[in-house]
N, C-alpha and C positions, 0 to 999 in steps of 0.2 A: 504494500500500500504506500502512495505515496506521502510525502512530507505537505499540509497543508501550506498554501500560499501564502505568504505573509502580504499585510491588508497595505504594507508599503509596497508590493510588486502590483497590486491590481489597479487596473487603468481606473480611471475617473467615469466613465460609460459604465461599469463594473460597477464600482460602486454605487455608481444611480442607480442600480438596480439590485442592490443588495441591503434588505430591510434587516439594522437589530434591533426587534422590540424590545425594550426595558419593562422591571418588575410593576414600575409603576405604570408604562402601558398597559399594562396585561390586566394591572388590577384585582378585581372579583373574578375573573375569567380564568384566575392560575389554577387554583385546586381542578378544574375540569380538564385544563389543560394536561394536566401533570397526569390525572387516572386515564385521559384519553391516550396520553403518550407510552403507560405502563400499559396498558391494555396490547394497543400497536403492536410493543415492541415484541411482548410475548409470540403473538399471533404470528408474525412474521420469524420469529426464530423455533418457533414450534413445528414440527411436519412430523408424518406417519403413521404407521400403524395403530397406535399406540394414544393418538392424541384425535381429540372428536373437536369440530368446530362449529359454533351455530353463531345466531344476532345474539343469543342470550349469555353463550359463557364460553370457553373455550378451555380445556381440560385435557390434560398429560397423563398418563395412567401407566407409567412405565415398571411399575415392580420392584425399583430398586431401592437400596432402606434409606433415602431422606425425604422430608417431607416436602422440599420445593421438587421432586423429582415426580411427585403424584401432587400435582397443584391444579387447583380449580379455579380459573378467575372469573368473576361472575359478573355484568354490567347488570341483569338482573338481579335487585335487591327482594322484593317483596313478595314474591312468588313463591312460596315455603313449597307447595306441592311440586311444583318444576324441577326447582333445585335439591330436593328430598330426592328425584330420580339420580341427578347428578351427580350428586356424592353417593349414591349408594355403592359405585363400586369401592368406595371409601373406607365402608362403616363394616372393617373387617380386622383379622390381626396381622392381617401377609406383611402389612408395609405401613409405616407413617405416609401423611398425608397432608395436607392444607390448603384450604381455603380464602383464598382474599374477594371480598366483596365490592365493588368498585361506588362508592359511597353508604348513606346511611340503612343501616338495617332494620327491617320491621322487625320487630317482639318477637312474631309467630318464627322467622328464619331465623332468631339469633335461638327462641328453644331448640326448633328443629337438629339443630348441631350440635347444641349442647347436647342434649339426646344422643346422639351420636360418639358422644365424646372428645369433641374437637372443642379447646380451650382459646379462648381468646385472648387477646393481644391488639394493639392499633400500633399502625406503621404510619408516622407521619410524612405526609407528602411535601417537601418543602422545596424553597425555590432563593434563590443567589444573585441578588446584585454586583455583578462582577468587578464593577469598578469599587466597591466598599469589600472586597476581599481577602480577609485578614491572612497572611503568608505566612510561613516560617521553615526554618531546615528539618530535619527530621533530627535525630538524637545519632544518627549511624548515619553514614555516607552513603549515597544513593545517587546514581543515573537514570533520568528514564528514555526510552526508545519507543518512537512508535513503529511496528510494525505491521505487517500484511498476513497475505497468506502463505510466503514459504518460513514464518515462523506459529505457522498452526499450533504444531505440536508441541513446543516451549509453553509456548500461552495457555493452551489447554490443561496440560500437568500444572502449571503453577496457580491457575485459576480452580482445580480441582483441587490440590491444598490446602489455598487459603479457603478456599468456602467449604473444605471438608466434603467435598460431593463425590457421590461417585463419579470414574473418569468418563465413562461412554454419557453419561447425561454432558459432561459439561462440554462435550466433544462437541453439543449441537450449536454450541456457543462463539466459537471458536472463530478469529480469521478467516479461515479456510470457505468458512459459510454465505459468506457475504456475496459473495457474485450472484450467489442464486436468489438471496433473500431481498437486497437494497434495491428499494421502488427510487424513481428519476430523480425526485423532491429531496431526497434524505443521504446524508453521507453518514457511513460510520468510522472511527478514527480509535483503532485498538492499538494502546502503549502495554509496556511491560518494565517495570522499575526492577534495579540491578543492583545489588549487595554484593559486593568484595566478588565481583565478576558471577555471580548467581542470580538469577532470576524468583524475586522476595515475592511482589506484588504485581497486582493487572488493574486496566480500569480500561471503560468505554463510555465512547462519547458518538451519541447520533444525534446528527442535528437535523431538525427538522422547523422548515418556516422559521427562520432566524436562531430556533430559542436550543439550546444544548442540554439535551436528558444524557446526565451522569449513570452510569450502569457497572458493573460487575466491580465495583471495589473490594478486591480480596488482594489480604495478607496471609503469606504463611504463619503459622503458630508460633513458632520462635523468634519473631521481629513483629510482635503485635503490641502496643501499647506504647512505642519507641518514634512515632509520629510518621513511620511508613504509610500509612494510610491516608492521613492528611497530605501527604506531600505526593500519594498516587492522583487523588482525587483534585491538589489544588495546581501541582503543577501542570497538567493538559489544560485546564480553564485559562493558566495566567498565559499559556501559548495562545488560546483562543481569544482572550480579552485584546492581545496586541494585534489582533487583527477584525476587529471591532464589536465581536460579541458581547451582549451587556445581560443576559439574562440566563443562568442555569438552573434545572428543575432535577428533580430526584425523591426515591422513595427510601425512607430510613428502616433501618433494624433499632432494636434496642442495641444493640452492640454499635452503630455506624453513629448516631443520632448525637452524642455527644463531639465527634471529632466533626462533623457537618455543620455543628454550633459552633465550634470554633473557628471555622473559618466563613464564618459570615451566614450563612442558609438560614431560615426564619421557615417556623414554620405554617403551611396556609390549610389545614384541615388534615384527617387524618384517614386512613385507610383502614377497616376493620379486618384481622388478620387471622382465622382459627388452623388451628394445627391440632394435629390428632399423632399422639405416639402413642404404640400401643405396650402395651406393658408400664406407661409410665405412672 
């Protein structure tokens, strides 16, 4: 993949036609923006056997033990009966599972799960004025690179690490995938950060209609809480901010939500998030 243009090489014709909306453009419009964008992003990295697609949810059912690996995302909130079909291949001991709901949830669908035994959680969906974005080094010395598709395989191992996934799910993830998936509108720009010549961290950036969705921030175990993470996730942005970007969007973990605070992200509503382990 290549190295994006810096906003000093693009002619003046270019630029007239190249819109960055800011946070305070966007306004009341972020939180829809942000689940429409999570929504997308899934759908397009999603394919196979294994995963069912409708207007109402879009659903991965691969068998393997984590629960984003059998993940249901739902734009249907209120439908308890619908979505009771949906998860049912869920509501078993084979495999964890989880559900994200893509806004607020009736009564009847948050029982419904609970019944199920899928525990709740809210992932806040938040969003980054790029020019107020607070920087810093990380605590260890770090490079990052972005690359393509002849480093698939680097990317994929390291992004299965940090996010602890199995490898064949996060394979679907991967550089490698983009030719097939990227519609005309949207570019994706996959880095990979480098400890003492070791590939530590990944992060992705699709940008889409000016505004940049942050995606797969994963650190390995051993360099987690050392500011690897903040420095995967802010340095792509402060590459994109010099070339005019002014608005990033993103969906938090309990674990990501603190370092996303720190470098500026506010958050605009939240995502309801249920997860089912079994045995737990």
């Amino acid at each position: 993949m290549s190295s994006p243009t810096p906003l000093s090489k693009i002619s003046d014709k270019q630029k007239s036609k190249t819109k960055f909306p800011t946070v305070y453009d966007l306004s009341s419009k972020l939180f829809k923006i942000i689940l429409d964008d999570f929504d997308r992003t899934f759908r397009e990295y999603l394919h196979g056997s294994d995963v069912t697609k409708t207007d109402k949810y879009v659903r991965i059912q691969s068998g393997l033990p984590h629960p984003i690996a059998n993940l249901l995302i739902a734009r249907e909130r209120k439908n308890a009966e619908l979505l009771s079909k949906a998860v049912e291949p869920y509501c078993t001991d084979e495999f964890p599972s989880a559900v994200a709901i893509l806004g607020s949830v009736s009564e009847e669908v948050d029982e419904m799960l609970k019944r199920c035994d899928f525990q709740l959680t809210m992932a806040p969906a938040m969003a980054l004025d790029l020019m107020a974005m607070n920087l810093s080094k990380p605590d260890v010395d770090c490079t990052i690179q972005q690359v393509g598709a002849d480093e698939h395989e680097l990317w994929v191992d390291t992004m299965a690490v940090g996010y602890e996934l199995p490898r064949p799910f996060a394979d679907r993830f991967g550089p490698g995938m983009v030719a097939t998936i990227a519609k005309g509108d949207e570019e994706y720009r996959y880095f990979i950060i480098n400890h003492r010549n070791r590939a530590v961290a990944t992060a992705v950036l699709i940008i889409r209609n000016g505004i940049i969705g942050v995606y797969i921030i994963s650190t390995i175990p051993g360099l987690r809480g050392r500011g690897v993470g903040r420095f995967a996730t802010g340095e792509p942005l402060r590459l994109a901010r010099e070339e005019g970007y002014r608005t990033a969007i993103l969906q938090s973990s309990d674990m990501g939500e603190p370092v996303y605070r720190r470098l500026g992200f506010k958050s605009y509503g939240e995502i309801p998030f249920y997860a089912r382990i079994p045995g737990s």
